[in-house]
Backbone bond lengths (Angstrom), bond angles and torsions (degrees), N, CA, C in turn:
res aa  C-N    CA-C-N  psi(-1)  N-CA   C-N-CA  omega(-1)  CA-C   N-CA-C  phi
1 X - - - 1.445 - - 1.522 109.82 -
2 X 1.394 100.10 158.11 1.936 89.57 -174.06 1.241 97.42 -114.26
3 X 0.908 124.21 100.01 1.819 128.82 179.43 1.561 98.25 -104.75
4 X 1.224 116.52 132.71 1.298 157.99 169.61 1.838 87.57 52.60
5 X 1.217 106.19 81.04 1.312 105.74 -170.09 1.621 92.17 -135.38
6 X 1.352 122.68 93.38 1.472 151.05 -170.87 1.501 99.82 -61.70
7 X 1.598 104.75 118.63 1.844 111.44 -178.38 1.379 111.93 85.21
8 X 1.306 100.47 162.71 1.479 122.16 -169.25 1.816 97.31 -112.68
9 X 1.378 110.19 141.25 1.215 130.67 162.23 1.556 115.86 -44.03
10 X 1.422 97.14 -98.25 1.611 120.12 164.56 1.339 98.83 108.01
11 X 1.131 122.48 41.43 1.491 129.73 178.74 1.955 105.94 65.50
12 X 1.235 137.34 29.21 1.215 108.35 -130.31 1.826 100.25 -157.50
13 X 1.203 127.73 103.92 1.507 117.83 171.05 1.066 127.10 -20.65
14 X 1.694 135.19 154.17 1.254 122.21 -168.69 2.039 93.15 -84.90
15 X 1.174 115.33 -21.67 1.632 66.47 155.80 1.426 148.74 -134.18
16 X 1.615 101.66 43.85 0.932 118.15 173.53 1.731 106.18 -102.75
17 X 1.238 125.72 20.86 1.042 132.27 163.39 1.535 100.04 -117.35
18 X 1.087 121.98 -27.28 1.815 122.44 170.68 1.179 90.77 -41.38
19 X 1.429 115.93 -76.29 1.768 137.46 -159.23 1.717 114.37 -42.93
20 X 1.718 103.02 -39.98 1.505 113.71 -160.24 1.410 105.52 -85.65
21 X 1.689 122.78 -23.93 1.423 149.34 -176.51 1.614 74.30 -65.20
22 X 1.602 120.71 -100.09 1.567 136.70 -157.71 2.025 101.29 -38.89
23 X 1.049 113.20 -55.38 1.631 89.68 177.83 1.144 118.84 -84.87
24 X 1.287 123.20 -1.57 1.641 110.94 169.20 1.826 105.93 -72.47
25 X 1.515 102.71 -39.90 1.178 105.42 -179.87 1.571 142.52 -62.75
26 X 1.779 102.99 -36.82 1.308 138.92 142.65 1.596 111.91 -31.37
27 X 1.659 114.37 -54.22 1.598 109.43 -161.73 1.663 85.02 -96.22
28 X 1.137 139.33 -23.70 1.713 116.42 167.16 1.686 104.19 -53.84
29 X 1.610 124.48 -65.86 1.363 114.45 -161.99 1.632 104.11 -59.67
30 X 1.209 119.91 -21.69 1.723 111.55 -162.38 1.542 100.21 -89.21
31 X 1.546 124.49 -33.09 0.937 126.68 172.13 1.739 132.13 -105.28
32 X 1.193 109.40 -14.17 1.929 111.74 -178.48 1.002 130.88 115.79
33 X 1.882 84.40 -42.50 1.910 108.52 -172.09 1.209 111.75 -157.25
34 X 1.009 121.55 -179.77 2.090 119.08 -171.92 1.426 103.83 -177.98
35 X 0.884 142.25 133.90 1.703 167.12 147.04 1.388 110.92 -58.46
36 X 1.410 116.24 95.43 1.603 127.96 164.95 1.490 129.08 -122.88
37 X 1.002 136.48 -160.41 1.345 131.69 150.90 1.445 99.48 -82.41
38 X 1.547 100.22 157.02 1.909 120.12 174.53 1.561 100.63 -61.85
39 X 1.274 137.67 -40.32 1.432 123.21 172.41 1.158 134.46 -80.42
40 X 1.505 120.34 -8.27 1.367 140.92 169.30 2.102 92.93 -71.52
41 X 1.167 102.85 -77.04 1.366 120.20 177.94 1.585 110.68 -44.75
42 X 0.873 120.79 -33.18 1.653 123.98 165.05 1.305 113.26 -60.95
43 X 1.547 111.40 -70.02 1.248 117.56 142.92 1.885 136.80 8.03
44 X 1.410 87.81 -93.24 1.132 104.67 163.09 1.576 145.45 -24.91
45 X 1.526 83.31 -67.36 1.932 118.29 -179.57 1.390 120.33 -38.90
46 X 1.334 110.18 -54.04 1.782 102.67 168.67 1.860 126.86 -77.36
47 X 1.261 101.38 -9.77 1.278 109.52 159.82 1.804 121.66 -71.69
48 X 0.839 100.51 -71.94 1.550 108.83 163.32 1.259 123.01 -46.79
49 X 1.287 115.93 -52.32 1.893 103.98 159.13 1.714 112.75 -57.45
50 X 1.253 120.45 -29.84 1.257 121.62 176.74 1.552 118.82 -59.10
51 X 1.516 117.54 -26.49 1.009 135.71 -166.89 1.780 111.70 -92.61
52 X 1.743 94.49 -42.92 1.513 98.08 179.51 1.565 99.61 -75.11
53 X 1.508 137.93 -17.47 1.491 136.00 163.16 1.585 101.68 -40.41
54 X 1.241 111.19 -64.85 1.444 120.39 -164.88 1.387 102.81 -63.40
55 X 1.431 142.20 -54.77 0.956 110.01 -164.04 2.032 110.93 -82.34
56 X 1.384 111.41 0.00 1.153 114.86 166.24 1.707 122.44 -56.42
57 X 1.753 91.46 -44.51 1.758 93.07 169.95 1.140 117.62 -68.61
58 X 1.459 129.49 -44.07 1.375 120.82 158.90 1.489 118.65 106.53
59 X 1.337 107.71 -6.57 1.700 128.73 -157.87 1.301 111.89 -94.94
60 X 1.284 142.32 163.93 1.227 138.98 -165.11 1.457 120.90 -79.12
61 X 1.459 104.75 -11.95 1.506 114.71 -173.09 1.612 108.07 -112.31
62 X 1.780 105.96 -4.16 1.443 112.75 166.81 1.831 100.01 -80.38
63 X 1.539 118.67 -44.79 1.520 126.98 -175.38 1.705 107.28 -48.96
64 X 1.400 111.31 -54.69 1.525 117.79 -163.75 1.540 90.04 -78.54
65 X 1.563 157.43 -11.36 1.053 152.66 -143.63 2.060 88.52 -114.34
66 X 1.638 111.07 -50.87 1.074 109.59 160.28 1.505 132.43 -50.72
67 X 1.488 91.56 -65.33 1.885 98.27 174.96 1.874 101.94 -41.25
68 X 0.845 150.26 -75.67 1.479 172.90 -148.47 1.603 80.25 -46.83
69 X 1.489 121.09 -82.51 1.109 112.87 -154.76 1.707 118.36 -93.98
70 X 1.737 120.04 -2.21 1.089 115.73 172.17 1.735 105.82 -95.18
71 X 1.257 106.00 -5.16 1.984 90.69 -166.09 1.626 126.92 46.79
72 X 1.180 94.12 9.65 1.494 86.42 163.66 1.386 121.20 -142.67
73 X 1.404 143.10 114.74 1.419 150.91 166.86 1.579 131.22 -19.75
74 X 1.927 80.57 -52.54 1.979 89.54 173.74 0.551 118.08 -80.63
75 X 1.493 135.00 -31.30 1.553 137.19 151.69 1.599 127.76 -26.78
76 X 1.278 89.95 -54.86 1.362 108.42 -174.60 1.538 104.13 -84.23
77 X 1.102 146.43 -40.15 1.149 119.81 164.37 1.669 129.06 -83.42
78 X 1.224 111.18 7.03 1.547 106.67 149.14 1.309 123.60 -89.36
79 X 1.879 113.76 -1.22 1.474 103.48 176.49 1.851 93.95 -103.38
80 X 1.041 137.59 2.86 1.154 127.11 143.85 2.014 140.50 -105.86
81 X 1.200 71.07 14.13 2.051 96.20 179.76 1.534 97.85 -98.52
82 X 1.248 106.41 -55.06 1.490 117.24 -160.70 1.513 127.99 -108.97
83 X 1.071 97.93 -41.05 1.906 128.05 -177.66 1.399 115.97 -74.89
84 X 1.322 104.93 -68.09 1.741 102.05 171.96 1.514 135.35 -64.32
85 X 1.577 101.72 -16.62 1.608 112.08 -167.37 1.818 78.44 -72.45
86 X 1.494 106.75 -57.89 1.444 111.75 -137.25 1.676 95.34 -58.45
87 X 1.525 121.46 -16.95 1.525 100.42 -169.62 2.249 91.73 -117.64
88 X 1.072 84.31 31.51 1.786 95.84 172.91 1.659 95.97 -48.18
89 X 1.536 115.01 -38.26 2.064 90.56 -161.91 1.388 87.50 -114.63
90 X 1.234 145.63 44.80 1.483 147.66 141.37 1.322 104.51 -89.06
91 X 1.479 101.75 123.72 1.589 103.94 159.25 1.341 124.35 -93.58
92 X 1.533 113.21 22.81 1.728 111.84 162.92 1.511 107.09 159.72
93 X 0.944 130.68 -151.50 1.372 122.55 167.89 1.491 129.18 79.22
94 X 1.480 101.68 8.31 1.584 124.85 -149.37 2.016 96.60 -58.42
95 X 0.742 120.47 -78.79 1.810 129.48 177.63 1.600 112.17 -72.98
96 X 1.244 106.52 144.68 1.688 129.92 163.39 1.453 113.80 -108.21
97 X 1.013 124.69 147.33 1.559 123.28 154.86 1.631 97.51 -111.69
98 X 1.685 81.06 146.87 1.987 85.95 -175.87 1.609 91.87 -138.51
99 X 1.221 113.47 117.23 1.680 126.33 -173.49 1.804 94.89 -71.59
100 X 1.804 97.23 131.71 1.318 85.75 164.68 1.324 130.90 -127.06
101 X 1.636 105.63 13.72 1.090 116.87 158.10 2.135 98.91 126.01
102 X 1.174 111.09 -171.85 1.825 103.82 -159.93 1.398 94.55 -86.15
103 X 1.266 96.39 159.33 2.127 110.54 172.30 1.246 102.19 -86.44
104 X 1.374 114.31 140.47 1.516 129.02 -161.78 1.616 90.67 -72.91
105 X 1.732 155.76 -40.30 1.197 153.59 -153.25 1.479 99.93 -81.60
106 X 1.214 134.21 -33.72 1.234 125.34 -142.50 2.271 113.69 -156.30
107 X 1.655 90.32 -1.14 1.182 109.21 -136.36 1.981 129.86 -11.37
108 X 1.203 83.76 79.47 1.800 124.86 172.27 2.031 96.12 -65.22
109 X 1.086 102.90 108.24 1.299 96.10 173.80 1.511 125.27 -61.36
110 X 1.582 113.68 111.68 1.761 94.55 179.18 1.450 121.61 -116.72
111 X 1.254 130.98 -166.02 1.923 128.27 -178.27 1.437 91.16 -168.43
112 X 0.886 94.47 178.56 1.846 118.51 173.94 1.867 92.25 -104.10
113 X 1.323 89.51 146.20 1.452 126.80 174.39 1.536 95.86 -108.16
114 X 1.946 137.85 98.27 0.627 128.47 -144.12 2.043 95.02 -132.46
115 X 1.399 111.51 142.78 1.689 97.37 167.77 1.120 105.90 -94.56
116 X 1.497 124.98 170.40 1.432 125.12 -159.36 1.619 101.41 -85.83
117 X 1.051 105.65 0.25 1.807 111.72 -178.72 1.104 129.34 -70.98
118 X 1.284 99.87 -47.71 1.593 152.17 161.38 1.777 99.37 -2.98
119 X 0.894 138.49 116.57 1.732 134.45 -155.42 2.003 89.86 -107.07
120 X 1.224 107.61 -55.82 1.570 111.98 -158.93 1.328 110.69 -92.04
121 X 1.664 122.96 26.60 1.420 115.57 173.82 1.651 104.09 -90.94
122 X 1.262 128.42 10.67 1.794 133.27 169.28 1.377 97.87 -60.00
123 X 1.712 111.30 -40.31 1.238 85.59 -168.63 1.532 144.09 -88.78
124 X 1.902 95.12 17.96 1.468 89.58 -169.09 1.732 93.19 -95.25
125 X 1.261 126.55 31.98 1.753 122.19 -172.15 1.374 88.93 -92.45
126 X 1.024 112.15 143.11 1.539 124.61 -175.49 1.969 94.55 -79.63
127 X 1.379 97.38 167.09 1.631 122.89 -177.04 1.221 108.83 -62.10
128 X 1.681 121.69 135.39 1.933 100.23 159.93 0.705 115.45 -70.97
129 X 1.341 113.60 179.59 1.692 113.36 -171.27 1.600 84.81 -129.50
130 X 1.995 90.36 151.98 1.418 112.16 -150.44 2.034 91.42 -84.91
131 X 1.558 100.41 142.71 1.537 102.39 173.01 1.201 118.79 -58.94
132 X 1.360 129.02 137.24 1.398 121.69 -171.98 1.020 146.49 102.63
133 X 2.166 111.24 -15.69 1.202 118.58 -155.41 1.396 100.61 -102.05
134 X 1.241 107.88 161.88 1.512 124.82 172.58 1.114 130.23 -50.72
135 X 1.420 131.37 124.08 1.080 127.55 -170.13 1.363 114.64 -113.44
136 X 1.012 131.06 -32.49 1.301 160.97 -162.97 1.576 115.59 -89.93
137 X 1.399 100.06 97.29 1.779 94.89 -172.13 1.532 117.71 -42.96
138 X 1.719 106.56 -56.20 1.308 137.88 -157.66 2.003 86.53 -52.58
139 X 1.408 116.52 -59.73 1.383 115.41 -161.15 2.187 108.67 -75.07
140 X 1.200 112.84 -25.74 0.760 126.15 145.67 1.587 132.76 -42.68
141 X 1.228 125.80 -54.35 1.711 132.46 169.77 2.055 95.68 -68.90
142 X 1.099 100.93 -65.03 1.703 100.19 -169.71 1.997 96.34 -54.81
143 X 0.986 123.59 -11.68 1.569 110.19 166.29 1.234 112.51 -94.17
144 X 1.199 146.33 -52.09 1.491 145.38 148.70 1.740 116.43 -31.64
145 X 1.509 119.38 -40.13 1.623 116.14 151.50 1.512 113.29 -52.31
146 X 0.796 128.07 -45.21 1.911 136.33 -156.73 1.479 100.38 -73.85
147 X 1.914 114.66 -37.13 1.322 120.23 -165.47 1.513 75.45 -84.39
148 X 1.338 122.83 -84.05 1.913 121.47 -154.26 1.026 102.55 -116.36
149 X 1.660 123.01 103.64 1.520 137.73 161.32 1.638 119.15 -46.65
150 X 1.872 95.98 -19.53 1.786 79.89 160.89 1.423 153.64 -45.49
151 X 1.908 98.97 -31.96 1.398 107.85 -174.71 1.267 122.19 -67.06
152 X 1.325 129.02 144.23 1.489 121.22 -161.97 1.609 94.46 -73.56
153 X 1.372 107.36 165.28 1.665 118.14 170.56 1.357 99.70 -80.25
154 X 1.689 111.01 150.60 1.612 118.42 -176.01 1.534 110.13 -81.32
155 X 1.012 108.04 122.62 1.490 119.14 158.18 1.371 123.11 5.52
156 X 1.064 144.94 127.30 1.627 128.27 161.21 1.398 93.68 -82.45
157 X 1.467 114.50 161.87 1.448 132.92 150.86 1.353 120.02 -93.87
158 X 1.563 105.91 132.94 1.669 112.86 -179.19 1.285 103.04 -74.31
159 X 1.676 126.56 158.94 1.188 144.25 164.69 1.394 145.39 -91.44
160 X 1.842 74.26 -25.48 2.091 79.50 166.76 1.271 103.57 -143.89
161 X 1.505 130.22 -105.94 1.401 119.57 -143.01 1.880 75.40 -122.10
162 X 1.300 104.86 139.51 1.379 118.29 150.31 1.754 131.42 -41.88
């Protein structure tokens, strides 16, 4: 049993989960947001805030601390060009995960891994719903009967054996 056994596996060698940590993290700063599973993105989340720390300090030994663990340059200097200034007066809180429901192949629950900057994550909030409306299938069909008596009546269901 793994009792108090800190982190998730992910099916995955330690360093091929090193690797999957650094580009998941890489494509949040280069991009805002990213589409994973909720445990990848769980995963993830304190790394990447760890990262937007660093480029918040800004210092030469925050840069080589990045370079080291992102492997990539452009990366890394848009999370200290661009990334760290912008969350300079946050004291933490840098990423959200926002569940968006299962993947149609496998249904693997996934969300966006999102930075708080992030302008177009409003739109994954679902619609309000209008005052008044129907909820209720059953009362719903008997109002659509009342308008057009065409629709056939629903089926009963049998109870035991045919």
């Amino acid at each position: 049993m793994r009792h108090q056994r800190v982190g998730k596996k992910l099916g995955r060698d330690s360093a091929h989960r090193k690797a999957l940590y650094s580009n998941l993290a890489g494509a949040l700063i280069e991009h805002g947001r990213i589409k994973t599973t909720i445990t990848k993105a769980k995963a993830v989340k304190p790394i990447a805030e760890e990262m937007i720390t660093l480029g918040r300090r800004g210092d030469l030994h925050a840069r080589r601390q990045a370079v080291a663990f992102l492997r990539s340059k452009d990366v890394v200097h848009k999370l200290f060009a661009e990334v760290g200034p912008a969350f300079a007066a946050r004291p933490g809180g840098y990423t959200r995960i926002v569940r968006i429901g299962p993947r149609p192949g496998d249904a693997a629950e996934m969300a966006y891994l999102d930075s708080s900057t992030h302008r177009s994550s409003s739109r994954t909030r679902a619609p309000p719903r209008l005052p008044g409306r129907v909820r209720r299938r059953s009362r719903h069909l008997s109002k659509l009967r009342s308008i057009s008596p065409r629709l056939p009546p629903t089926p009963k269901r049998s109870r035991g054996r045919r």
